[in-house]
Biopython code that builds the backbone (N, CA, C, O; Angstrom):
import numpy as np
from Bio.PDB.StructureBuilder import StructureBuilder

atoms = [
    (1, "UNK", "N", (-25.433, -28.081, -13.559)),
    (1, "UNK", "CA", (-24.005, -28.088, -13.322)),
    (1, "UNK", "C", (-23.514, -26.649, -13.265)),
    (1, "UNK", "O", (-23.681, -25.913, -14.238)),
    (2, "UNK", "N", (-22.868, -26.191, -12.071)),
    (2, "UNK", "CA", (-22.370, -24.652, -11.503)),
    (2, "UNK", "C", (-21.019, -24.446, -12.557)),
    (2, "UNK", "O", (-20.496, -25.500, -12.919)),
    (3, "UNK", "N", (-20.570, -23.494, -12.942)),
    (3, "UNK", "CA", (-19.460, -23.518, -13.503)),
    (3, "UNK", "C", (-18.630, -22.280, -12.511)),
    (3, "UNK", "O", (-19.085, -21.252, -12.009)),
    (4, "UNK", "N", (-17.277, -22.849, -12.481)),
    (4, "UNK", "CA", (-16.290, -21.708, -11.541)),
    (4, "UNK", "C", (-16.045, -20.727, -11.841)),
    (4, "UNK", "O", (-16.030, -20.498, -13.050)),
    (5, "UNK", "N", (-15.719, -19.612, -10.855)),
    (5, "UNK", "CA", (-15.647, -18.679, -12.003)),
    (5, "UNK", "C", (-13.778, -18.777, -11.213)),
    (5, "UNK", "O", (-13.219, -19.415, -10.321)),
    (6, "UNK", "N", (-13.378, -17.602, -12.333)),
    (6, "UNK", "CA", (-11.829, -17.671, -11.774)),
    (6, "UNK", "C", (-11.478, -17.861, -10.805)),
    (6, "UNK", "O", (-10.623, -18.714, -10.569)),
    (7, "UNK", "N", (-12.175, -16.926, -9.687)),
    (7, "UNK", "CA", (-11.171, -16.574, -8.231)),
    (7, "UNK", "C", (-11.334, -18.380, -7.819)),
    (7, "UNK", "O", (-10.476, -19.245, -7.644)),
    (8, "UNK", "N", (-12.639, -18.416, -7.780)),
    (8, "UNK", "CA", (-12.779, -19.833, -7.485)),
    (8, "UNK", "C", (-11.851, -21.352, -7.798)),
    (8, "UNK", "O", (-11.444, -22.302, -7.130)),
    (9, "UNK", "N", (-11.819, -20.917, -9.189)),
    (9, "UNK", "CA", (-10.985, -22.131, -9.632)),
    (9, "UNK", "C", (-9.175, -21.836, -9.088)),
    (9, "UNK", "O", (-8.318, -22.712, -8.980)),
    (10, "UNK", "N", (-9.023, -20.510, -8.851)),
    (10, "UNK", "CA", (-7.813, -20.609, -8.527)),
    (10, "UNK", "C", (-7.564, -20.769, -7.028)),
    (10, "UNK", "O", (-6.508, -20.959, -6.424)),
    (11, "UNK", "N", (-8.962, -20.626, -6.540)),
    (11, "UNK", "CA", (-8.886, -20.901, -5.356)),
    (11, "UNK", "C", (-8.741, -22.414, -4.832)),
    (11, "UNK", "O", (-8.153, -22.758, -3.807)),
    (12, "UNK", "N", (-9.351, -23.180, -5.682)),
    (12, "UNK", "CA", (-9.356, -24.508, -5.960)),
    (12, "UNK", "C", (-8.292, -24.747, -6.191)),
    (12, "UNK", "O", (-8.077, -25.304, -5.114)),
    (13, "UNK", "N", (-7.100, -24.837, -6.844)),
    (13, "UNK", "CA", (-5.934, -24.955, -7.231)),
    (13, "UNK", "C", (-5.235, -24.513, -6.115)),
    (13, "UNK", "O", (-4.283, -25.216, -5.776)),
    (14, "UNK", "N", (-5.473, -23.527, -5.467)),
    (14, "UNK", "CA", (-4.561, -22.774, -4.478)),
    (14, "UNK", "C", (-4.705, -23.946, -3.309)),
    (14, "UNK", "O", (-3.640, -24.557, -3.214)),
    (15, "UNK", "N", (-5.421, -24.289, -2.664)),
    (15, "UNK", "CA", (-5.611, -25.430, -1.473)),
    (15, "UNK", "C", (-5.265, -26.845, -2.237)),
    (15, "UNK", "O", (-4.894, -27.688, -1.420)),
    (16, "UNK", "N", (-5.286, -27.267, -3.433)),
    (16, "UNK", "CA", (-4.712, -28.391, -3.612)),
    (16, "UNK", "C", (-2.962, -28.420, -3.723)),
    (16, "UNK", "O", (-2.281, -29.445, -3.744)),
    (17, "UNK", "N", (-2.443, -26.980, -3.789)),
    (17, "UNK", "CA", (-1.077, -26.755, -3.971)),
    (17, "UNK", "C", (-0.519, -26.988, -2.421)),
    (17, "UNK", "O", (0.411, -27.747, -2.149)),
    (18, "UNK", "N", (-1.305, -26.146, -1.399)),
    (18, "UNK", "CA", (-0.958, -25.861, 0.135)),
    (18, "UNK", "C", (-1.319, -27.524, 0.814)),
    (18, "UNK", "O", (-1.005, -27.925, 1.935)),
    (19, "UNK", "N", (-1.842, -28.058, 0.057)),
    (19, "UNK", "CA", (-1.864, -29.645, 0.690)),
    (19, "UNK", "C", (-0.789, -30.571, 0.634)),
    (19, "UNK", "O", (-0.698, -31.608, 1.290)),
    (20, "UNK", "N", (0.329, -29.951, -0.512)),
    (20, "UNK", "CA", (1.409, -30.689, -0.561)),
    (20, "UNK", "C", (2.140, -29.370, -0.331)),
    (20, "UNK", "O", (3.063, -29.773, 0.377)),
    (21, "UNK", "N", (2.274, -28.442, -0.426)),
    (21, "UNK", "CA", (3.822, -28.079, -0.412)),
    (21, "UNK", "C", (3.536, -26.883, 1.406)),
    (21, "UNK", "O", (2.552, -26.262, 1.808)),
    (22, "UNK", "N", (4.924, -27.075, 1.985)),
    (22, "UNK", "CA", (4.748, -26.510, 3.160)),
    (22, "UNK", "C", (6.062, -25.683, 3.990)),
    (22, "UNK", "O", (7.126, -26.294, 4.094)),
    (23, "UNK", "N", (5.969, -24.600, 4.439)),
    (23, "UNK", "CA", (7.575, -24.165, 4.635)),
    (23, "UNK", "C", (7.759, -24.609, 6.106)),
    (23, "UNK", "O", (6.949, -24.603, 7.033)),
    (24, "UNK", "N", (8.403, -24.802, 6.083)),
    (24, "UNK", "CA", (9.627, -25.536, 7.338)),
    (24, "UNK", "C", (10.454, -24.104, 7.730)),
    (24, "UNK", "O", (10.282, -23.091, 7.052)),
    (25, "UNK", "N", (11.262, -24.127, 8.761)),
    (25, "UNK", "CA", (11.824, -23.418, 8.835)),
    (25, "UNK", "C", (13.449, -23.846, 8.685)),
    (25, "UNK", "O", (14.347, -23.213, 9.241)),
    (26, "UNK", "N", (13.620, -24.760, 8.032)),
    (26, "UNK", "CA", (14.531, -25.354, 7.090)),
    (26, "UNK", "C", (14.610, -24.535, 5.801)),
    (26, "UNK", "O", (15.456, -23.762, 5.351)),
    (27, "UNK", "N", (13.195, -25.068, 5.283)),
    (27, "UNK", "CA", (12.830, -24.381, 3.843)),
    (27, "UNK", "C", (11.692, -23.498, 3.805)),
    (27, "UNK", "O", (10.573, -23.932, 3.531)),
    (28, "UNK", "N", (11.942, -22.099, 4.104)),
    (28, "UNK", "CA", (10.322, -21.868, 4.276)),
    (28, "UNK", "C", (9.741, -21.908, 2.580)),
    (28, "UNK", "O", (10.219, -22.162, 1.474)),
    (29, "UNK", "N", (8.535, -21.527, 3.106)),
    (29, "UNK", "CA", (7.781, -21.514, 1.603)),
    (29, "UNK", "C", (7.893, -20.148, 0.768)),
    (29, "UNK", "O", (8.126, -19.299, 1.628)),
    (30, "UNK", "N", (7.840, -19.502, -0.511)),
    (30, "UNK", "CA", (7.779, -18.567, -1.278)),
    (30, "UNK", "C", (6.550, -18.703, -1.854)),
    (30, "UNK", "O", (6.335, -19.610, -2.658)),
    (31, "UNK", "N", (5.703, -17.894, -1.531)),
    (31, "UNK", "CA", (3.902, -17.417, -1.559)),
    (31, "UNK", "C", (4.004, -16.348, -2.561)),
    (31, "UNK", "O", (4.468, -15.290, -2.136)),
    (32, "UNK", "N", (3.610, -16.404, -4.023)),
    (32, "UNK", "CA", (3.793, -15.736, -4.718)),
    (32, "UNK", "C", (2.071, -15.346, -4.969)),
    (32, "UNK", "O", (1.205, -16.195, -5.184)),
    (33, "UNK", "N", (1.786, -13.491, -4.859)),
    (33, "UNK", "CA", (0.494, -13.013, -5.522)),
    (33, "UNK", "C", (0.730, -12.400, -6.836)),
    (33, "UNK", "O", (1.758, -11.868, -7.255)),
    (34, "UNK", "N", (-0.351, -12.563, -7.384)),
    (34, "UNK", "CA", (-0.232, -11.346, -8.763)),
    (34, "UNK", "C", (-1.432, -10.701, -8.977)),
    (34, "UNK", "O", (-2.465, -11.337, -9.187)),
    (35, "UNK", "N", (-1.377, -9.073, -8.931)),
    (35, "UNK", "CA", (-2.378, -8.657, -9.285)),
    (35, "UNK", "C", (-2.891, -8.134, -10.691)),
    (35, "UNK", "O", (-2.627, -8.881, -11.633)),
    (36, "UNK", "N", (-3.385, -7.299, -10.901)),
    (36, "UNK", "CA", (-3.696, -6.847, -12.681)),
    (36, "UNK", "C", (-2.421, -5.850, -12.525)),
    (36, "UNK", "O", (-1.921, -5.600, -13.621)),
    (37, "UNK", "N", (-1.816, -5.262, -11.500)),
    (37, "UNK", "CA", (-0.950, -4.068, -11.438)),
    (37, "UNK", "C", (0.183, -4.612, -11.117)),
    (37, "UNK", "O", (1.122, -4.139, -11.758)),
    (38, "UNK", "N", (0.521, -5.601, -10.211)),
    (38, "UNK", "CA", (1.850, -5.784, -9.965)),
    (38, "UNK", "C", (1.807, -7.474, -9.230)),
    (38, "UNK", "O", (0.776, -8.137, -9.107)),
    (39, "UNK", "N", (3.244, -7.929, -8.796)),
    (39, "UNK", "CA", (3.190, -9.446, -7.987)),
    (39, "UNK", "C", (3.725, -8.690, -7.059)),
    (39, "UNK", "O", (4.174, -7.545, -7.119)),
    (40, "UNK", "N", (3.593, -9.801, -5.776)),
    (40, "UNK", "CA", (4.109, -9.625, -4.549)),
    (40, "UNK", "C", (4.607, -11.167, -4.197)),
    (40, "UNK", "O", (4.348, -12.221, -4.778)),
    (41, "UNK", "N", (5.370, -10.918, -3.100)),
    (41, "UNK", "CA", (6.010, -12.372, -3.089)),
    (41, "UNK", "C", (6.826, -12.389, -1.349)),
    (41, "UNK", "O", (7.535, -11.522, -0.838)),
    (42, "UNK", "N", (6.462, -13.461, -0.900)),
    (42, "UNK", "CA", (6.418, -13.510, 0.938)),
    (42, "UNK", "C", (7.463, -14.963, 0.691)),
    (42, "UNK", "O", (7.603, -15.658, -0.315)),
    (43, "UNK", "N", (8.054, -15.055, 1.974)),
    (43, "UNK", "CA", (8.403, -16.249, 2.832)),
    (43, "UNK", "C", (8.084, -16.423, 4.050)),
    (43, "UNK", "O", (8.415, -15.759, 5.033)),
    (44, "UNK", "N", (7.244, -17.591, 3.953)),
    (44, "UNK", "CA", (6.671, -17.735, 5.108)),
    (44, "UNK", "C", (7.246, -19.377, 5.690)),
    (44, "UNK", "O", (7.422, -20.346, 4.950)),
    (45, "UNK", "N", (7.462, -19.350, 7.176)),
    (45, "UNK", "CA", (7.670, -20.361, 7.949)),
    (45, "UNK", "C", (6.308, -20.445, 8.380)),
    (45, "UNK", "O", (5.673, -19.745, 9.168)),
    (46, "UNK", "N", (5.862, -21.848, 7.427)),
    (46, "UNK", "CA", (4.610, -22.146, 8.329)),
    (46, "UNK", "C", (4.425, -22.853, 9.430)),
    (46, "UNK", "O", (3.314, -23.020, 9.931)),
    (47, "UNK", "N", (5.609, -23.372, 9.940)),
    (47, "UNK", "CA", (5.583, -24.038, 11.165)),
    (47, "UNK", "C", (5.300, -22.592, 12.854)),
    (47, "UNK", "O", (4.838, -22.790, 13.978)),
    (48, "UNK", "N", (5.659, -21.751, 12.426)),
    (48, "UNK", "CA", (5.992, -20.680, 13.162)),
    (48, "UNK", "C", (4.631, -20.004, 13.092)),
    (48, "UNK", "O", (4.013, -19.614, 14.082)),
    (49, "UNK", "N", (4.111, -19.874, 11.494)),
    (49, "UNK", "CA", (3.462, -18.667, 11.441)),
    (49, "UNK", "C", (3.956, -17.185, 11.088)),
    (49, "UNK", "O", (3.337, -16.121, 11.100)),
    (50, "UNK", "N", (5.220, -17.472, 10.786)),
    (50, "UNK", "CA", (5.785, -16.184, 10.706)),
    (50, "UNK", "C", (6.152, -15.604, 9.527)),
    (50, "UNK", "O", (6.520, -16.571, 8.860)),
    (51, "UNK", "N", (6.330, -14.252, 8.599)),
    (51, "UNK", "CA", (6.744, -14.333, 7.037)),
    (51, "UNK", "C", (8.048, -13.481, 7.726)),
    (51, "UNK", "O", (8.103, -12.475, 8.433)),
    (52, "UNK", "N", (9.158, -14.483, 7.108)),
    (52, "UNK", "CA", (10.181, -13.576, 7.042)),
    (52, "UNK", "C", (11.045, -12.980, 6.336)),
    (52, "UNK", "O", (12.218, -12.774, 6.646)),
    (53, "UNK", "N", (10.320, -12.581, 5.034)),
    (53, "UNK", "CA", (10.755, -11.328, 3.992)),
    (53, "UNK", "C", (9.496, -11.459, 3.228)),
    (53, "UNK", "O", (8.754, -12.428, 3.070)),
    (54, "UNK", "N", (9.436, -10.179, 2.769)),
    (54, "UNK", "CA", (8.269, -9.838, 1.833)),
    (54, "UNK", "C", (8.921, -8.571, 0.695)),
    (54, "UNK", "O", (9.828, -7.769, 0.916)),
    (55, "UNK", "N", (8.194, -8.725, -0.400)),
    (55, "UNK", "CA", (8.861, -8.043, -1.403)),
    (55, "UNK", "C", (7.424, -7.625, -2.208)),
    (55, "UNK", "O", (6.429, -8.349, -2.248)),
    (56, "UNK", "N", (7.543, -6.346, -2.812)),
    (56, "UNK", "CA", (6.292, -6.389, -3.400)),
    (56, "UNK", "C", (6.540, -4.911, -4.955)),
    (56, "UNK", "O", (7.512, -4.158, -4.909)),
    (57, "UNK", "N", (5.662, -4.830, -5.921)),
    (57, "UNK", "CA", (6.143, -4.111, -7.078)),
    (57, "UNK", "C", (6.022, -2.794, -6.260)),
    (57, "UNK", "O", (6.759, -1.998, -6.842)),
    (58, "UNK", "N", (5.444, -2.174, -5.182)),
    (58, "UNK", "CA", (5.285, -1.137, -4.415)),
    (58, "UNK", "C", (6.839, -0.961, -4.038)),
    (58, "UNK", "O", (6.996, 0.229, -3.768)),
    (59, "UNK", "N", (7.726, -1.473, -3.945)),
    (59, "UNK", "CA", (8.923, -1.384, -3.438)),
    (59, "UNK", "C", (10.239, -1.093, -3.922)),
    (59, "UNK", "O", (11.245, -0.882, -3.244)),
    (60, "UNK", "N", (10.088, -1.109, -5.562)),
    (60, "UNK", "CA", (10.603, -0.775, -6.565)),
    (60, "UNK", "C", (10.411, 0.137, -6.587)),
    (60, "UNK", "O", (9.241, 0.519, -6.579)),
    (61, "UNK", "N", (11.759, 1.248, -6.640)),
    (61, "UNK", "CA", (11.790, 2.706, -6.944)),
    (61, "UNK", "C", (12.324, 3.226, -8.110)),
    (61, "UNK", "O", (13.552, 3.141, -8.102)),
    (62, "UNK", "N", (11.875, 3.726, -9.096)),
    (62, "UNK", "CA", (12.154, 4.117, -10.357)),
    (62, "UNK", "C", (12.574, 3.194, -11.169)),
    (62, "UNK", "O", (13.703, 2.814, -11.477)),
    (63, "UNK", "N", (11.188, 2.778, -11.577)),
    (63, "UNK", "CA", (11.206, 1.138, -12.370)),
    (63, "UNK", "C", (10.972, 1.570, -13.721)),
    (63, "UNK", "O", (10.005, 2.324, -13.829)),
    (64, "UNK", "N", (11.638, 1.282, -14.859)),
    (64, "UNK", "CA", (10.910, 1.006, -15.831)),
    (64, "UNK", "C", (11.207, 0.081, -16.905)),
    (64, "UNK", "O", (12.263, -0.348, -17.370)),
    (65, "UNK", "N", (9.512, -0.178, -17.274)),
    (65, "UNK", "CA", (9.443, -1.459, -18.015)),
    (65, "UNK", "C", (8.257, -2.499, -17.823)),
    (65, "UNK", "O", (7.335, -2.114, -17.105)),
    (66, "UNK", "N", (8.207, -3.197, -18.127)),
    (66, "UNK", "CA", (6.563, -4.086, -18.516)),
    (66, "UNK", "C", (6.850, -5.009, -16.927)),
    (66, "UNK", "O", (7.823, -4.998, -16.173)),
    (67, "UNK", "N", (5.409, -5.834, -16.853)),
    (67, "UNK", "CA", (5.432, -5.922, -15.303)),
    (67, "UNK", "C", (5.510, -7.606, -15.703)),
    (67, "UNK", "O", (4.661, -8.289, -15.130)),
    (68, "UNK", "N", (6.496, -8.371, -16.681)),
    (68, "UNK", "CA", (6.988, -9.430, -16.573)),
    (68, "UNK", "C", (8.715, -8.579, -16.065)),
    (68, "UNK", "O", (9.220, -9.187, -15.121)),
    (69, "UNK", "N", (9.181, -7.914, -16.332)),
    (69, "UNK", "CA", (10.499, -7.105, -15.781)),
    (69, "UNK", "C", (10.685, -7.260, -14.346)),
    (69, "UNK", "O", (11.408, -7.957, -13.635)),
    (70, "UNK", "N", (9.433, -6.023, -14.084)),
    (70, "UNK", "CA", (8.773, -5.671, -12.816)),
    (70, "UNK", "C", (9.016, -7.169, -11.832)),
    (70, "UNK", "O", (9.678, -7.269, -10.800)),
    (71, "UNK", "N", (8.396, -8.023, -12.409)),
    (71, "UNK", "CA", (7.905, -9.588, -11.224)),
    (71, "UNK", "C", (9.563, -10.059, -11.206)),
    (71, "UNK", "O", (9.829, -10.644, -10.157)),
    (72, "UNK", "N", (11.136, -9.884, -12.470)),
    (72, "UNK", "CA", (12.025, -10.554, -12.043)),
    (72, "UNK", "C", (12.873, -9.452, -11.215)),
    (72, "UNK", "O", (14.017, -9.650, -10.805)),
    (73, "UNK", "N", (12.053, -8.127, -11.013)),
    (73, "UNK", "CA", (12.687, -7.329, -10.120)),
    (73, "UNK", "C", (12.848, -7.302, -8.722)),
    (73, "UNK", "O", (13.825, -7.122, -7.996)),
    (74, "UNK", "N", (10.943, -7.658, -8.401)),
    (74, "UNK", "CA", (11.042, -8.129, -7.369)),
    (74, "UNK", "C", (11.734, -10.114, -6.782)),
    (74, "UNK", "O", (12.292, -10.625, -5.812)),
    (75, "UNK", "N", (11.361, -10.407, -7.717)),
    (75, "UNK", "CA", (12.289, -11.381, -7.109)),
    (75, "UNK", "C", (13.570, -11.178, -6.539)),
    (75, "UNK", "O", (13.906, -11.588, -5.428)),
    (76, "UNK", "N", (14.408, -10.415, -7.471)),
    (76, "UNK", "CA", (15.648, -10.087, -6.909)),
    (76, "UNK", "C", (15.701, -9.225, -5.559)),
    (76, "UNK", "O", (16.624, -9.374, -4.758)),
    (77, "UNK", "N", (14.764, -8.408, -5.373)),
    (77, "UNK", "CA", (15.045, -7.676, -4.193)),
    (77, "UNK", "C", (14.518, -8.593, -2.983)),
    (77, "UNK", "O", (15.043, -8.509, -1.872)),
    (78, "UNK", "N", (13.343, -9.566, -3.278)),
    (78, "UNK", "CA", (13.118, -11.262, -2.540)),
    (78, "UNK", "C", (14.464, -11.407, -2.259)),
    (78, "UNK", "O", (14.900, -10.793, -1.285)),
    (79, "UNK", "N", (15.142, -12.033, -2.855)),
    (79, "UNK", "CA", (15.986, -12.345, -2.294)),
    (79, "UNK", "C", (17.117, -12.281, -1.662)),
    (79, "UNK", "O", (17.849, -13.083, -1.081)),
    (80, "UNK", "N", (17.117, -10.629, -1.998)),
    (80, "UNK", "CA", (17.987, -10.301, -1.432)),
    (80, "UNK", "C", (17.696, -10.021, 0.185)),
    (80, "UNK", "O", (18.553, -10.103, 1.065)),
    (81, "UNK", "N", (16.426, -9.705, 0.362)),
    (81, "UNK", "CA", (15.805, -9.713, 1.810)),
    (81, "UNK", "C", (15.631, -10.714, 2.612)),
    (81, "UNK", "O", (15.290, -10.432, 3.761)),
    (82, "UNK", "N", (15.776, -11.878, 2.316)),
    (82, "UNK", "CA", (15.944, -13.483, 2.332)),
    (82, "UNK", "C", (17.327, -13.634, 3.090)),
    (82, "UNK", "O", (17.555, -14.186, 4.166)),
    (83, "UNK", "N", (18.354, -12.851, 2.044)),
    (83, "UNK", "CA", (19.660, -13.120, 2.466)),
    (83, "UNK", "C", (19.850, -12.641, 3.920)),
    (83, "UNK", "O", (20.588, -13.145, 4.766)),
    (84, "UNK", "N", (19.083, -11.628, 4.039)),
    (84, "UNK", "CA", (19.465, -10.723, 5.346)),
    (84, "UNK", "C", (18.666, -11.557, 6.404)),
    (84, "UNK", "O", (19.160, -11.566, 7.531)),
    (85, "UNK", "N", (17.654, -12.168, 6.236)),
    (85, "UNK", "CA", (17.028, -12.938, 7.028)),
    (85, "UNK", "C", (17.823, -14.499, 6.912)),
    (85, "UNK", "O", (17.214, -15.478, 7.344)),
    (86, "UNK", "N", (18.849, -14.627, 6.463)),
    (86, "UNK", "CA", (19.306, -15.564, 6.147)),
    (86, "UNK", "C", (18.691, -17.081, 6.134)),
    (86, "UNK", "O", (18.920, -17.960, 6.965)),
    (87, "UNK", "N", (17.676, -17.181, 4.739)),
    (87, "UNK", "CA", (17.327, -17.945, 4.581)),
    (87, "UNK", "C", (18.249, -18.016, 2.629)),
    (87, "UNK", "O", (18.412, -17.047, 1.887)),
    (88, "UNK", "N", (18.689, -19.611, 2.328)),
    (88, "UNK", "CA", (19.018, -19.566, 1.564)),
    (88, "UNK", "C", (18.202, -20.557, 0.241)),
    (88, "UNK", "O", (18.322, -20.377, -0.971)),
    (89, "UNK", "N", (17.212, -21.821, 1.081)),
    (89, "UNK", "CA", (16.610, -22.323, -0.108)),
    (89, "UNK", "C", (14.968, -22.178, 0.398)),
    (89, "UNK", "O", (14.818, -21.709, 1.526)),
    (90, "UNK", "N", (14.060, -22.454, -0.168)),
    (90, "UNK", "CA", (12.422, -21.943, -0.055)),
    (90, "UNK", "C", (12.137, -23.442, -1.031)),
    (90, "UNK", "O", (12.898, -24.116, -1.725)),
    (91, "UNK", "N", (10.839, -23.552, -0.736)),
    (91, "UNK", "CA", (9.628, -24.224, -1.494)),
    (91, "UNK", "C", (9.132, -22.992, -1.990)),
    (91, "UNK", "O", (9.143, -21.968, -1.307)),
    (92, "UNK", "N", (8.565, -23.062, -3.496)),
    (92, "UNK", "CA", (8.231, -22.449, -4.214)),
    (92, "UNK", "C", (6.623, -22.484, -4.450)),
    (92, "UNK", "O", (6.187, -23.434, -5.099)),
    (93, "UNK", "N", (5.688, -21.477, -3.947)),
    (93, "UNK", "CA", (4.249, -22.261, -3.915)),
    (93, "UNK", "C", (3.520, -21.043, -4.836)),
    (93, "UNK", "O", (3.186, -19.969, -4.336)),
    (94, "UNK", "N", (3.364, -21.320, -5.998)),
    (94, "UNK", "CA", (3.014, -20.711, -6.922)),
    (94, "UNK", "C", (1.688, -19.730, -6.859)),
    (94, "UNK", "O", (1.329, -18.711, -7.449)),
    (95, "UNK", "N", (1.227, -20.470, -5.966)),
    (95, "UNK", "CA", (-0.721, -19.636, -5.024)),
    (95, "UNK", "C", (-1.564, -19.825, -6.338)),
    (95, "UNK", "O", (-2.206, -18.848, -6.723)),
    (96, "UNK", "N", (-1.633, -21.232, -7.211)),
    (96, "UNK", "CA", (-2.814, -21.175, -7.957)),
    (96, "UNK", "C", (-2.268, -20.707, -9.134)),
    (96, "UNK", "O", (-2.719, -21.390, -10.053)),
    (97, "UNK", "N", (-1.470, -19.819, -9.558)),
    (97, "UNK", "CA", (-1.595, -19.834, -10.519)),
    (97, "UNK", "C", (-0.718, -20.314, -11.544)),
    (97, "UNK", "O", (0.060, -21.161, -11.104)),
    (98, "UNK", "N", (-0.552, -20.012, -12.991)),
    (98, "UNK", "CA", (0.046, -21.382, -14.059)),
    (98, "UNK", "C", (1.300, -20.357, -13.917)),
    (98, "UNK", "O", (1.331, -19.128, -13.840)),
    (99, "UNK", "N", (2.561, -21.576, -13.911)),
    (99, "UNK", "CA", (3.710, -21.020, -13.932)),
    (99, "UNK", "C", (4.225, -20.898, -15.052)),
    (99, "UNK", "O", (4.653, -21.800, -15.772)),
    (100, "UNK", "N", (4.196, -19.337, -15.324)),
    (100, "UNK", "CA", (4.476, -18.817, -17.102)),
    (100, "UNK", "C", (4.498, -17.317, -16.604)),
    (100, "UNK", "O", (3.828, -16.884, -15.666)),
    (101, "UNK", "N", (5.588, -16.425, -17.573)),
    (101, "UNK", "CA", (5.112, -15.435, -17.208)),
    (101, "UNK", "C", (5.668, -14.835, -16.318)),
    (101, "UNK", "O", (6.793, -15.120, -15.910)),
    (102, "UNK", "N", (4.827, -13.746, -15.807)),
    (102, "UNK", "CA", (4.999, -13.139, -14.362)),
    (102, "UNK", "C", (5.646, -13.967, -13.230)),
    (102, "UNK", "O", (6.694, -13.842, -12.597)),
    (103, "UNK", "N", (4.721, -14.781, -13.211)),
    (103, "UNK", "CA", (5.398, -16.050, -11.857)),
    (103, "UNK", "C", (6.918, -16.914, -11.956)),
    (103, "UNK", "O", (7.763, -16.954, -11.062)),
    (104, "UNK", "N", (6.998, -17.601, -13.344)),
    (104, "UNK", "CA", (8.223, -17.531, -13.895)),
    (104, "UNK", "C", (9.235, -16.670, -13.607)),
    (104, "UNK", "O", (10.364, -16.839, -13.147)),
    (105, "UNK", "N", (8.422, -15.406, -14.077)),
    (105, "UNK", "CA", (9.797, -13.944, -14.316)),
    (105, "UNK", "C", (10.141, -13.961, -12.742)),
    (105, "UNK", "O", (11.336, -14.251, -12.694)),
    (106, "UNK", "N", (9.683, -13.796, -11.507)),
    (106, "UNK", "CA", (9.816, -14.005, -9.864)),
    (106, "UNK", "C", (10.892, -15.046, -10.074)),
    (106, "UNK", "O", (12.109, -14.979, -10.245)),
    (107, "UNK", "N", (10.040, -16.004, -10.001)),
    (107, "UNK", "CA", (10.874, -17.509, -9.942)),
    (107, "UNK", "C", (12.353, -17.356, -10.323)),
    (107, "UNK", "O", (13.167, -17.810, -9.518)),
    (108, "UNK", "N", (12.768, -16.830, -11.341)),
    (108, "UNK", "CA", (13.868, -16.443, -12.371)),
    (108, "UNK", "C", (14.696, -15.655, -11.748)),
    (108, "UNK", "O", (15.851, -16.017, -11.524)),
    (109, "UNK", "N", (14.176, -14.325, -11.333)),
    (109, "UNK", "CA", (15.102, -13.642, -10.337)),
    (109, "UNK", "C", (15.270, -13.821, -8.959)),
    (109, "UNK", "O", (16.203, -13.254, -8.389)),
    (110, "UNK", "N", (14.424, -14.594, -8.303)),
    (110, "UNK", "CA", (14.466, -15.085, -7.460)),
    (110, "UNK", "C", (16.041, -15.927, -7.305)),
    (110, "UNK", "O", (16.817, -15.917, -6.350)),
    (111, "UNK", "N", (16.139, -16.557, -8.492)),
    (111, "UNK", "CA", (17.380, -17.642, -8.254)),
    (111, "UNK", "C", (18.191, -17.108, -8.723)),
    (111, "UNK", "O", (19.264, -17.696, -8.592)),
    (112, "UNK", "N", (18.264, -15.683, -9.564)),
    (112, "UNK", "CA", (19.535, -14.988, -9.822)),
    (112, "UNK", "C", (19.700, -14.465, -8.496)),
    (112, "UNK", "O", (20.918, -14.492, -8.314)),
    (113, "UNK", "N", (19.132, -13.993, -7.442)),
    (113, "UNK", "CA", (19.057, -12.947, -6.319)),
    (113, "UNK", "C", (20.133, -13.976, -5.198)),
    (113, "UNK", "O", (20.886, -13.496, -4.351)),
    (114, "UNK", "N", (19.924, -15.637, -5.512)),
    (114, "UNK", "CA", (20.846, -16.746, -4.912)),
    (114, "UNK", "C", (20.055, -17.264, -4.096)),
    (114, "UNK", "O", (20.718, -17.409, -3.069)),
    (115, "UNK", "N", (18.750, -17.735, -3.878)),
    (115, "UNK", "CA", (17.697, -18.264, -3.972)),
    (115, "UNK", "C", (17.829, -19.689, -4.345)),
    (115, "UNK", "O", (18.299, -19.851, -5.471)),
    (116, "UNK", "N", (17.423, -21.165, -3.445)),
    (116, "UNK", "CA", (17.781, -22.028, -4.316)),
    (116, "UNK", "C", (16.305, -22.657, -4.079)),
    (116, "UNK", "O", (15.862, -22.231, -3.012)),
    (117, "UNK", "N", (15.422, -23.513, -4.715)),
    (117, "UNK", "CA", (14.337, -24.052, -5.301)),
    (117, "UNK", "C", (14.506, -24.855, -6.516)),
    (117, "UNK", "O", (13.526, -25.357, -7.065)),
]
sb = StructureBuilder()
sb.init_structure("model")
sb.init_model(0)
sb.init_chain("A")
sb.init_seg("    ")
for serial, (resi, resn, name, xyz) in enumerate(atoms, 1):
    if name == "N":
        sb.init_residue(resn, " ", resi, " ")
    sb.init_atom(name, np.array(xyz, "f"), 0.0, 1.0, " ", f" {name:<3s}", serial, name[0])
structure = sb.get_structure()
């Protein structure tokens, strides 16, 4: 018996998430990454193929503070790039991983930024 190793299992998780949840260009989807250094966070119309805002901890200029802060920072600037692309609600697709945390802290400013999910 093989045992998973992380990327795997979250990879596993990641395609059972993208089997149900899907962006429309109604609702596109919110594709959230996290790395050991920072999250990044997309909207993508998957009917199109197209992402139309992306936000990432690279984009934050004179940040400080721990990178659960960091993830409700970028959310907010998500959404505020959202606004300009005028999209106002998203499916929320977590990419695998457990929503706590970092992904949360996104999620969080995301819907302060006026974001609805």
């Amino acid at each position: 018996m093989s045992k998973l190793t992380v990327l795997e299992a979250r990879r596993r998780r990641q395609r059972r998430i993208r089997g149900k949840v899907s962006g429309t260009p109604e609702r596109p989807r919110l594709a959230v990454f996290r790395s050991n250094r920072g999250v990044a966070a997309q909207i993508v119309d998957d009917k199109a193929g197209k992402t139309l805002a992306a936000a990432s901890w690279q984009n934050i200029r004179d940040f400080k503070g721990d990178k659960t802060a960091q993830a409700t920072e970028v959310g907010k600037l998500l959404a505020a790039k959202a606004k300009e692309a005028g999209v106002t609600a998203v499916v929320f697709d977590r990419g695998g991983y457990l929503y706590h945390g970092r992904v949360k802290a996104l999620a969080d400013g995301a819907r302060e930024g006026g974001l609805e999910f």
